[in-house]
N, C-alpha and C positions, 0 to 999 in steps of 0.2 A: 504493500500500500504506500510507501515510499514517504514512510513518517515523519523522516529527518528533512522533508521537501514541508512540511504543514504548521501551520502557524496553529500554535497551543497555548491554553493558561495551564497553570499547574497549582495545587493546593484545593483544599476541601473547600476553605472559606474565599478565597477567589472566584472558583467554579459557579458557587451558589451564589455569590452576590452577580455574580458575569448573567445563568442564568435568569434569572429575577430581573434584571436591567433587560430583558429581551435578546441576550446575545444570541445568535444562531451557530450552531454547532453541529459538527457532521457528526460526530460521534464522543463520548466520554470512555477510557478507559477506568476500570478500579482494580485496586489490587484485591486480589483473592483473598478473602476471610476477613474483610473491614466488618466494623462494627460499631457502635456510637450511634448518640443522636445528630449529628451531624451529619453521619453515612445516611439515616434513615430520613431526613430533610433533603440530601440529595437525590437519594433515591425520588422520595414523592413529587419530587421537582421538574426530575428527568422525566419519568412517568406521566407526569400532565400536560409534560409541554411537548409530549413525541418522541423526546432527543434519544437516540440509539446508543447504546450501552453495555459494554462488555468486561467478565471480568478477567483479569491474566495474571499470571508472575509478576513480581516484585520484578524481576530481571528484565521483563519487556518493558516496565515504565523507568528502569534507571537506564534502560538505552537512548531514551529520549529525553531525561532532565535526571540529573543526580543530584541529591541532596534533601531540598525539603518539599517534594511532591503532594508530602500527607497519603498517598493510596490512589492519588486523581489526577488525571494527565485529560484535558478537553481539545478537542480540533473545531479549531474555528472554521466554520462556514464560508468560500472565497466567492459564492453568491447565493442570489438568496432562492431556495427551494419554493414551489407552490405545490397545493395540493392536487392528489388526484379531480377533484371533482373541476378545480381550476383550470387544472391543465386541458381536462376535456372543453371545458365551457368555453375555455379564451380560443383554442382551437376551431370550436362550432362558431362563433363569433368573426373570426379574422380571415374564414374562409369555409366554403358551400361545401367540398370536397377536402377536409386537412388531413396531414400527413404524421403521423408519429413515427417515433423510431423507441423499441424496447429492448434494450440490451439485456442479455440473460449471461452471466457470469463473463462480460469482457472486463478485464483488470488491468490493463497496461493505461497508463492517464495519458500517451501520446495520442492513442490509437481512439481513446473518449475524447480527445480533444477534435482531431482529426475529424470523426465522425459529425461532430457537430457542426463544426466547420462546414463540412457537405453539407449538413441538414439546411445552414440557416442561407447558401449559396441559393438553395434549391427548391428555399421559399419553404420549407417545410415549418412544424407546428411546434415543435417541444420532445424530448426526450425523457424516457420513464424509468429508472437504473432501481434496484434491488439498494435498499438499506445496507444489507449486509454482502459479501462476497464480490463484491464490482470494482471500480476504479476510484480509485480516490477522487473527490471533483478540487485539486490543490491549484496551485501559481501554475505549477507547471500544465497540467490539462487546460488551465484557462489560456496562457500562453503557446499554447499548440491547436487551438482553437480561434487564433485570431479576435478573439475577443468574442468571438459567436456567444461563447456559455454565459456571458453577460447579457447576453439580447434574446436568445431563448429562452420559453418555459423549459424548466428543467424541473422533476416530480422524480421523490426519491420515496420506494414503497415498502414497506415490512412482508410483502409475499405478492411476490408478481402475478402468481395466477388467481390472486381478488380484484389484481391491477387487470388481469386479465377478461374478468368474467366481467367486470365494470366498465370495460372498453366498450363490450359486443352489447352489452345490454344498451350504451348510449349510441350503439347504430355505426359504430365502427369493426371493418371485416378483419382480424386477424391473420397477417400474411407472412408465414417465414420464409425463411431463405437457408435451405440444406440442399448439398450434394446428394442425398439419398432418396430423389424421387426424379422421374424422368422428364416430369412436366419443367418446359424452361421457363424462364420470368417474362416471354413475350405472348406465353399462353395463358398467362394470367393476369385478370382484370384487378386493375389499380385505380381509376377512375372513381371511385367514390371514397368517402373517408377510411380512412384503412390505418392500422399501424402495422409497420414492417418488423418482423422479431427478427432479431440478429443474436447468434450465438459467440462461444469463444473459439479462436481458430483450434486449441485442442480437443475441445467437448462437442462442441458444437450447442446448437441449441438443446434444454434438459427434455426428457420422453412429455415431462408432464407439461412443458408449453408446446412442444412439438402436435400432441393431443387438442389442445384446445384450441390451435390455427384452422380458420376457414378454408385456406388454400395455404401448397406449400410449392416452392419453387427453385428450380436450379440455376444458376447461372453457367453459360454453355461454356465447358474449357476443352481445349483439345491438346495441350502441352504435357509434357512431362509432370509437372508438379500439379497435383491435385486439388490444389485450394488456394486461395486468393488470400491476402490479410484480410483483416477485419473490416476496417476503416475503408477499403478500397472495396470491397463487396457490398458494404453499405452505399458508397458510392455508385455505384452499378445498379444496384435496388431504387436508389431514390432517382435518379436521373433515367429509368424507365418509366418510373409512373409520369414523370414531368413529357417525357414522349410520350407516352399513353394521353395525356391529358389536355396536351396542346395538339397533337395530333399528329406529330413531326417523327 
């Protein structure tokens, strides 16, 4: 996740006064086996306000600050999240036919930055990342994003496939993009609101989003090497439907 790349506060009573002031945070570490009324204020803090939380070794928070941490290592926020129900809204709003892109365990923050980069080229809506197991959104993804992650909706979700089921319900078709089906991305309709799932170049998309796509599509390779990176296949995805839609 590339920690030593993320701007953090550190300390029990910073944290909690940081949360409280509104600060936005991607995630809180704790150290393993805290206890106090202070832990249990943080706790109900993190808890009310969404923020994502994890507990670890002593040894993973003195990688990132040694000294006087207290158990509490936070990463700041480098923009600001919207919700699910946002992301969809401002989407139906800004366009008849919008565009999503859902990453299902990409983790490199070039290849996130990257991809957003394409989205906001290509007139697309917002991007919807997994809380936990994805890319970090730091300087660096926003810096390899050309500043896109600043201008997109960007919706970070506790379980993609409620993100999922909440898409289709508000009238958007679920479309991924895998090697393992023969249909290619020019046989499938992208013309209405849709969001595109993009997997990791080693996993690929997981069976249980692969399941819940309405259609699923390949993009055609005939070389040596089997698979495209990430960011460039997303590329190829989004700038199909932009042909598809313009008619070109």
């Amino acid at each position: 996740m590339e920690e030593n790349k993320m701007q953090y506060l550190f300390g029990m009573h910073p944290v909690i006064e940081a949360v409280r002031a509104g600060k936005k945070f991607d995630k809180v570490l704790l150290k393993k086996g805290l206890e106090g009324p202070q832990f249990r204020e943080l706790m109900e803090l993190l808890q009310a306000n969404g923020i994502p939380f994890q507990f670890v070794p002593v040894e993973r928070l003195e990688r990132v600050v040694r000294g006087k941490h207290q158990g509490a290592v936070a990463y700041i926020s480098q923009i600001e999240y919207v919700s699910l129900e946002d992301i969809v809204n401002n989407a139906l709003a800004q366009s008849e036919n919008p565009v999503l892109v859902i990453l299902d365990g990409v983790s490199d923050v070039r290849n996130l930055g990257a991809i957003a980069r394409s989205l906001e080229c290509a007139g697309g809506n917002g991007i919807i990342v997994p809380a936990k197991g994805g890319a970090a959104i730091n300087a660096e993804a926003v810096k390899a994003s050309a500043g896109a992650l600043m201008r997109i909706d960007t919706c970070k979700v506790p379980n993609l496939k409620l993100a999922a089921y909440y898409l289709k319900q508000s009238g958007f078709r679920l479309i991924a993009a895998t090697e393992k089906v023969d249909r290619l991305i020019y046989d499938v309709d992208m013309t209405g609101p849709c969001a595109i799932i993009m997997g990791s170049e080693g996993k690929g998309i997981s069976p249980a989003m692969l399941a819940l796509a309405d259609d699923k599509a390949a993009i055609p390779m005939s070389g040596m090497i089997s698979s495209l990176n990430v960011s460039v296949a997303t590329s190829i995805m989004l700038y199909e439907a932009v042909r598809q839609r313009t008619g070109k």
